[in-house]
Structure formats: structure tokens, C-alpha cells
SETOR-465483 format. One record per residue (C-alpha): x, y, z. Coordinates in steps of 0.2 Angstrom, whole numbers, padded with zeros to 4 digits, always signed. Example, Ala and Ser with C-alpha at 12.3 -4.5 7.8 and 13.67 -1.06 7.14 Angstrom:
! SETOR-465483
+0062-0022+0039
+0068-0005+0036
***
This chain:
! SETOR-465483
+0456+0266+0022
+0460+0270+0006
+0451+0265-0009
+0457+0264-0026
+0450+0276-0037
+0450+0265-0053
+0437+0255-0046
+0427+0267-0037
+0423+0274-0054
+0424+0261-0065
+0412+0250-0055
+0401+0264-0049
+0383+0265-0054
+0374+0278-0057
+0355+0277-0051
+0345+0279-0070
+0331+0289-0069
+0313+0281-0070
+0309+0291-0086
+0308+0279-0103
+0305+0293-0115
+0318+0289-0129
+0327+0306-0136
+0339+0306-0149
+0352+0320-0157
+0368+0320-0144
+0380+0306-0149
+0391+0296-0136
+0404+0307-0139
+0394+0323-0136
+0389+0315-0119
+0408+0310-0115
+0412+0329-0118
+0399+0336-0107
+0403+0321-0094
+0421+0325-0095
+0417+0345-0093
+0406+0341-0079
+0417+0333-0069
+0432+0345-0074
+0444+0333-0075
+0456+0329-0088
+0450+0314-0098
+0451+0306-0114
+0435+0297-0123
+0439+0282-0132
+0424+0280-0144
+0431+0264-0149
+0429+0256-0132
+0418+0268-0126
+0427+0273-0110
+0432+0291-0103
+0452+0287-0098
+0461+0296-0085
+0478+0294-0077
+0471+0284-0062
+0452+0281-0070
+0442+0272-0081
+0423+0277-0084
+0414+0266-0095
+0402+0276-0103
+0387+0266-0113
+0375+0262-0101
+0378+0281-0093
+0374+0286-0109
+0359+0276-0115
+0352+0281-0097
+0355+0299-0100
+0346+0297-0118
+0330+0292-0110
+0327+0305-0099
+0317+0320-0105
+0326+0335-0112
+0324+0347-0098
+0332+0337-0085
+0347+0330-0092
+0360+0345-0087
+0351+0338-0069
+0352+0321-0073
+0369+0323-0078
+0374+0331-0062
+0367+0314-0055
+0380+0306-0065
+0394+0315-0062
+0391+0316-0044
+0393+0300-0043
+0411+0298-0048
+0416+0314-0037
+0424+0302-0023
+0440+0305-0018
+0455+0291-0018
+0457+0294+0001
+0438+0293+0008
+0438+0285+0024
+0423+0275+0025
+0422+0264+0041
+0408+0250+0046
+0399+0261+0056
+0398+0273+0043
+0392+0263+0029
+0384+0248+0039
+0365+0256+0034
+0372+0259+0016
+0376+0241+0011
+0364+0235-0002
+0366+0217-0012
+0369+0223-0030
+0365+0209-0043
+0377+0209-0055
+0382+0198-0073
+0397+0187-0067
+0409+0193-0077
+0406+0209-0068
+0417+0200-0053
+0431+0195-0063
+0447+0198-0055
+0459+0196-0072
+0448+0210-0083
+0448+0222-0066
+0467+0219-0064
+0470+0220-0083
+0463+0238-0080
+0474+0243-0068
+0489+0237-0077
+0484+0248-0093
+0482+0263-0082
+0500+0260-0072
+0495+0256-0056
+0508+0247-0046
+0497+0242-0032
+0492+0226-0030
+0475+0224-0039
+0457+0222-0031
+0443+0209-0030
+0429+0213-0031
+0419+0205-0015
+0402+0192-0020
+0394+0177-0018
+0389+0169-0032
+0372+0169-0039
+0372+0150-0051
+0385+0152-0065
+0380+0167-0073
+0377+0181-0058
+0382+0186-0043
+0381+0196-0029
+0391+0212-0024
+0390+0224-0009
+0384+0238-0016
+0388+0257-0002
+0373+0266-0007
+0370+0284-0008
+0356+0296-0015
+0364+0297-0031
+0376+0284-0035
+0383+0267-0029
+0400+0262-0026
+0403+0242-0026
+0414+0236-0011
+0431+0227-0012
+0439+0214-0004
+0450+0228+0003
+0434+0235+0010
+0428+0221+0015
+0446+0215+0025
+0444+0233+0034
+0427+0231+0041
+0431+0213+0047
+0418+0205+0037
+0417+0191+0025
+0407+0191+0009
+0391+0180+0018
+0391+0192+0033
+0392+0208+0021
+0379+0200+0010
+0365+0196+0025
+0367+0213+0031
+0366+0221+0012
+0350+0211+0012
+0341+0215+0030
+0345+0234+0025
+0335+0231+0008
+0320+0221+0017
+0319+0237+0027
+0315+0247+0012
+0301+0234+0008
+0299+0219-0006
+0288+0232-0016
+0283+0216-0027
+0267+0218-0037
+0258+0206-0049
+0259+0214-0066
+0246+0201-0074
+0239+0186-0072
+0253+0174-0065
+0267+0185-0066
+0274+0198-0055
+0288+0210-0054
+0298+0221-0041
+0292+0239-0044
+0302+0251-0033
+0313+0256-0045
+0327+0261-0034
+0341+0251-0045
+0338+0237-0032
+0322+0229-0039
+0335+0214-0049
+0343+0211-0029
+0324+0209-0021
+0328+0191-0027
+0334+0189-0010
+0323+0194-0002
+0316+0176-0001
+0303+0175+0014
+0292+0189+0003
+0292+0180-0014
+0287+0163-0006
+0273+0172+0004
+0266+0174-0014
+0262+0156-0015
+0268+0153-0032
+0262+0136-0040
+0276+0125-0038
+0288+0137-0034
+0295+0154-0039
+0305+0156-0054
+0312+0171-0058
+0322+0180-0073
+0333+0195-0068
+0337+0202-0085
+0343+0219-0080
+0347+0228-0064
+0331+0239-0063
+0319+0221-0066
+0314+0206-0056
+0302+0195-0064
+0294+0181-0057
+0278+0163-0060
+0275+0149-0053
+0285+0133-0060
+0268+0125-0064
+0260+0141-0072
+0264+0139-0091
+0254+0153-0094
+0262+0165-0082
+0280+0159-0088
+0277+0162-0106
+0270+0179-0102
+0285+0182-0089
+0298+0177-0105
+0288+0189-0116
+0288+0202-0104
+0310+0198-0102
+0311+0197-0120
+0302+0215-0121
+0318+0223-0110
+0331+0211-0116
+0340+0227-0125
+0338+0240-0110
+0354+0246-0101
+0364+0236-0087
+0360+0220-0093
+0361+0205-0081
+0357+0189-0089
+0340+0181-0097
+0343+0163-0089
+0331+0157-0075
+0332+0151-0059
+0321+0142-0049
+0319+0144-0029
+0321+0127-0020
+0327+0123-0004
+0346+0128-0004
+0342+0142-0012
+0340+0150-0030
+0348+0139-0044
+0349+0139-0063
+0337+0131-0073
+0324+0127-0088
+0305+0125-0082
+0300+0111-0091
+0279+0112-0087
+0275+0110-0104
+0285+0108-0122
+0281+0127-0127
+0289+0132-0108
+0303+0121-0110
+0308+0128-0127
+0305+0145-0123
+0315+0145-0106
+0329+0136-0116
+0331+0149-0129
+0332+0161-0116
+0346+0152-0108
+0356+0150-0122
+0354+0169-0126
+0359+0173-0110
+0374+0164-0109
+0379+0170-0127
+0377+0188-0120
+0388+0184-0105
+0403+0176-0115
+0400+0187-0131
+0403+0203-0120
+0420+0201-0116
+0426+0189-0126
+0436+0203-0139
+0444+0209-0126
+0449+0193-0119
+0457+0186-0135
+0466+0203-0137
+0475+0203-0120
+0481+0185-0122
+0487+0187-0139
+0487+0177-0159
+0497+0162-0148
+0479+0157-0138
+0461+0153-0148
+0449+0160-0136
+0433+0149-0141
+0418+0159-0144
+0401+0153-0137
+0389+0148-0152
+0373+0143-0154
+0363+0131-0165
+0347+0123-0167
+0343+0106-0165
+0329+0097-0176
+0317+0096-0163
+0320+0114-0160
+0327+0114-0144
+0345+0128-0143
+0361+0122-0136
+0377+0133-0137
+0394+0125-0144
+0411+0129-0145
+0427+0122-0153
+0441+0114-0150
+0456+0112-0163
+0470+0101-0164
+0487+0110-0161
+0478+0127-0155
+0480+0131-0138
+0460+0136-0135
+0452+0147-0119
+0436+0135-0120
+0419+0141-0113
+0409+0130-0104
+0395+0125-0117
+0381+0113-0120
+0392+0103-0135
+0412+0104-0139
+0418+0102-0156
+0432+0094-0160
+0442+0100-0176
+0457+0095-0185
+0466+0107-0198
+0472+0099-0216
+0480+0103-0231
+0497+0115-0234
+0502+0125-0218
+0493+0143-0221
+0479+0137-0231
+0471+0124-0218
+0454+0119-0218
+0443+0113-0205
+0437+0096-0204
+0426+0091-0188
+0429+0076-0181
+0411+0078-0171
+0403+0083-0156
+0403+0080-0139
+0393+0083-0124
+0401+0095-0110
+0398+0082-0097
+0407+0070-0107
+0421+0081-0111
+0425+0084-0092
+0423+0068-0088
+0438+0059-0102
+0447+0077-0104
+0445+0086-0088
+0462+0080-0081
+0472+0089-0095
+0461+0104-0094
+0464+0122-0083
+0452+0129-0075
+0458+0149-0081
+0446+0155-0062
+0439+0167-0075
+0422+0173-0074
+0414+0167-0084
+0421+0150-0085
+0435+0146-0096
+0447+0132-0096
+0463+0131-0107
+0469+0117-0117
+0487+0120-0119
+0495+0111-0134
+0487+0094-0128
+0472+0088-0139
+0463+0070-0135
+0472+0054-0144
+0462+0040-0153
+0461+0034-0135
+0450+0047-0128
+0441+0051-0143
+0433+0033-0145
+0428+0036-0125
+0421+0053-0129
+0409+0043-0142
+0407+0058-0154
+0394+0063-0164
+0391+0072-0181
+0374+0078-0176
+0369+0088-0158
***
């Protein structure tokens, strides 16, 4: 089998080190040098987009770099030996099921993680003429998912859907045996106050021991486990009747909201079918307080990559930007907008706004026509709308903009 090198190193992750200990003095680009020196291969840092850039390789450097600021002094030439280790595969490493079959790991990721346009807009900028890969998952509510992750002592590669064509598996059947092989290694889940507990192994798997369900209802949560996965290295999780212990649980996501491999701040409750997305609503304070979290979570998810987006398609194509506001009663909602004659990439959002230009050409001004529900929106619009298969979700409006028609069923509105 042969694996494609891009991928391998721009989706491998190195394990961070436990150590919290900030240290400052090295820049990015210092890091990236001694990285690049390291690994003794030609590479170019692009501080701007803060990648390490090869002829078949991309190496995204933030998160490896923040990672590597935090550890203590005296073991970062070891920690980033770690590091480089970890992008030290070769292009034609044969690794057959057997071989990695006690490997596999699930490997929590934030969705746009998985998307298949950024991965294959990657290889087209680096000149490859193979047919570009997938990344194999199974998705996680709208705003995660889960990869295969091939473990090893000091990094993780992320399984494609080459791999996974290889070893005759399908996402589902890679993903239960991911998870079997984690439960092996134990739930490690801790309480870490009254009403809140947390996975504390600390093996770059604690975010993924959300699967591991049996475990978390043997705690016996109040009406049910919630949890909040805001990076990679923390699982959090109360009961949905606990107000106490979800408030401290959304402080205690708030406190690690900046750390490094972010995943998302949005919760999601554990019913029957599984985990879903959702807003505990046990009292006013909870509801408001897990609201703002998911609004800041999505934000995060379509902020991160939506430069990137609207450069590769282009000034033809608006792509939307997720916002936010505040209605009067305090709750958050997230809006984007949608302008006549301007084809728009539209997020999904709580609220579209709908925008017509006037005045001379060049000098237009906006004047919103009003709001409407997303709901709504889908429901009189959907037929003229495309879904891009991005992740996250965008749709495209081409030049088509609703008519008096659909704009009297829409029922707009100037306030949220």
C-alpha cells in the first residue's frame, strides 16, 4: 500500500507533552527552522499561513508550536525529536490490517478536519496528480467527527479512505475496533468537583473516551451525561439536571477554550441513539450559558477556514461569514447574509439576512430587507439552494435571490 505523504504529515499528530509550564523567547519561525533542521529536509516556512511546505508535504505548524512552548526548557531538543519523529514515515510504508489492527484509535476531530475540498485543494497546490484522499469518519453531530487514528508512541497518523479500502473495512467497523482497543487502555474518568468529571489519561485520546459510552453511564449522571470536548487532550462531562455541575463544567471549558487542537465548545447530550448536539436547558442561567457556548463554538468552526475558503473560490463568490449577536433577552444566535445579485457560500446559521444593494454601481449600500429563521429559509428556499458537501456546511445560492413571492412566505423580521 502506498500512502500519500501529503497527508500523512499534514494530518499527523504529534502527542503534546503533559507539561503546562508556558516559556516564551523562540518565535514560530525559530521553531520552523529548528523543525525543518531536524527533520533534514528541504522546506520552506510560510509565516503567513504558518505551514513548513515541501515538494510533496505540507506541515502546519501552530499547534506543534504552541505545544513545544509549553514544555520546560530542558526537554524541548527531546520534545522536538517527538515531533519530528512523527513526520519521519515514508511514502511507501506498508501497513497491512494485521499490522495496525491494535493501533487504531478513534480520534476526535473538528469537522472541518474531514473536508475533502481543503485536503484536495492542498494537493493541487503542491502538484500532485493523484487522485486526492478522504479522510475516513463518522460524524460526530454537525460540528465533529471521528477519525481512525494508527497510533504509535510518539505520533499519530489519521487513516484514509485508501486505507481503509485496503484493509476491507468500512468507517463503522474501523471505528468499533478504534474504540474496543481504546476501552482496553481504560475510561480513566475522574470527578474533578462536585458534579463534573473529566478524562484524565492524558494520552491525546481523553476528547475520543466520549465513546466510550458503557463507562460514562455507569457514572449515573442526573438525567443524563452531557459532555463538552473542547480540545483533543479534554473531556468534560454533568448531569443534564445538575445546574451546578454544568455551570462549573462550562467554566472549566471556558478556562481551556484557547489551548492548542481545539475541537469545539458545543454540547452534546447522550440519549439513546447516541451523542447529539444540544443546549441544556435545567435552568435560565444553564440555558444561556450553554447557548453562548454553542454559538462560540460554531463561530470558531466557520471562522477558521473561512479566509482560505473565499480565497480559493475567488471575488465572483461571497462566502458568508458566520456572525453573532445578542438578542434582548440575552440569549446568542449566529447570522449570516444573503445579498441580492451576489452569488453567496451561506453557513448554516440560527438567522439569514437578506440584503439588497442600492445607489450608483460601485458605491452600493446595504439595506436589509430582514431576518429570517434558518428553518424557514430551507423550507421556501431550499429547492434553489446547493448543498457545496463542505464541511462545515455551506450551500450556494448562485445568482438566484427569493422574489416578492417567497419573501412574503419567509415572513421577515427586522428584529432576531
Amino acid at each position: 500500500m502506498t500512502r500519500a505523504l501529503l497527508l500523512l504529515c499534514a494530518l499527523a499528530a504529534c502527542k503534546p507533552r503533559s507539561q503546562r509550564h508556558l516559556h516564551t523567547g523562540d518565535s514560530e519561525a525559530d521553531f520552523a527552522a529548528q523543525l525543518k533542521t531536524t527533520l533534514g529536509r528541504d522546506l520552506v516556512f510560510d509565516e503567513a499561513k504558518h505551514q513548513l511546505t515541501g515538494s510533496n508535504e505540507v506541515i502546519s505548524t501552530t499547534n506543534l508550536y504552541h505545544e513545544w512552548q509549553q514544555t520546560p526548557e530542558a526537554d524541548r531538543p527531546a520534545a522536538l525529536q517527538k515531533i519530528a519523529a512523527g513526520f519521519q514515515q515514508t511514502v511507501d510504508t506498508k501497513l497491512d490490517l494485521a499490522t495496525v489492527k491494535p493501533r487504531l484509535r478513534p480520534a476526535v476531530r473538528a469537522v472541518n478536519y474531514f473536508d475533502a475540498q481543503n485536503l484536495a485543494a492542498q494537493e493541487a497546490k503542491l502538484g500532485s496528480a493523484a487522485k486526492p484522499h478522504t479522510v475516513a469518519h463518522v460524524m460526530l453531530g454537525d460540528s465533529a467527527a471521528i477519525g481512525i487514528a494508527i497510533d504509535s508512541p510518539d505520533a499519530m497518523a489519521i487513516a484514509t479512505d485508501q486505507d481503509l479500502a485496503e484493509w476491507k473495512l468500512t468507517a463503522d467497523q474501523a471505528l468499533a475496533i478504534a474504540t474496543e482497543n481504546l476501552r482496553a487502555t481504560g475510561a480513566h474518568l475522574e470527578q474533578l468537583e462536585p458534579g463534573v468529571w473529566g478524562a484524565t489519561a492524558h494520552d491525546s485520546y481523553d476528547a475520543s473516551r466520549l465513546l466510550l459510552v458503557d463507562e460514562i453511564k455507569k457514572l449515573g449522571l442526573p438525567g443524563g451525561a452531557v459532555a463538552l470536548i473542547p480540545n483533543r487532550e479534554t473531556l468534560l462531562l454533568a448531569g443534564a439536571k445538575d445546574g451546578k455541575g454544568l455551570l462549573a463544567m462550562a467554566a472549566r471549558a471556558d478556562a481551556v477554550v484557547n489551548d492548542p487542537r481545539p475541537i469545539h465548545t458545543i454540547a452534546l447530550c447522550l440519549g439513546d441513539a447516541g451523542w447529539k448536539e444540544c443546549v441544556p436547558d435545567v435552568t435560565p442561567a444553564v440555558k444561556q450559558k450553554f447557548n453562548e457556548l454553542a454559538v462560540q463554538g460554531r463561530l470558531s468552526i466557520y471562522g477558521d477556514d473561512h479566509d482560505a475558503y473565499q480565497e480559493r473560490l475567488g471575488d465572483d463568490i461571497f462566502v458568508a461569514h458566520l456572525s453573532g449577536l445578542q438578542k434582548k433577552t440575552g440569549e446568542a444566535l449566529t447570522y449570516a447574509t444573503w445579498t441580492k445579485t451576489v452569488p453567496t457560500m451561506l453557513p448554516k446559521a440560527d438567522l439569514v439576512a437578506f440584503v439588497v444593494l442600492e445607489g450608483p454601481e460601485g458605491s452600493e449600500k446595504g439595506h436589509m430587507l430582514g431576518l429570517a429563521p434558518w428553518g424557514r429559509v430551507m423550507q421556501v428556499c431550499g429547492a434553489h439552494l446547493q448543498d457545496t458537501g463542505r464541511l462545515p456546511a455551506y450551500w450556494a445560492t448562485g445568482d438566484w435571490f427569493p422574489g416578492d413571492a417567497e419573501l412574503a412566505k419567509l415572513a421577515l423580521t427586522k428584529a432576531p
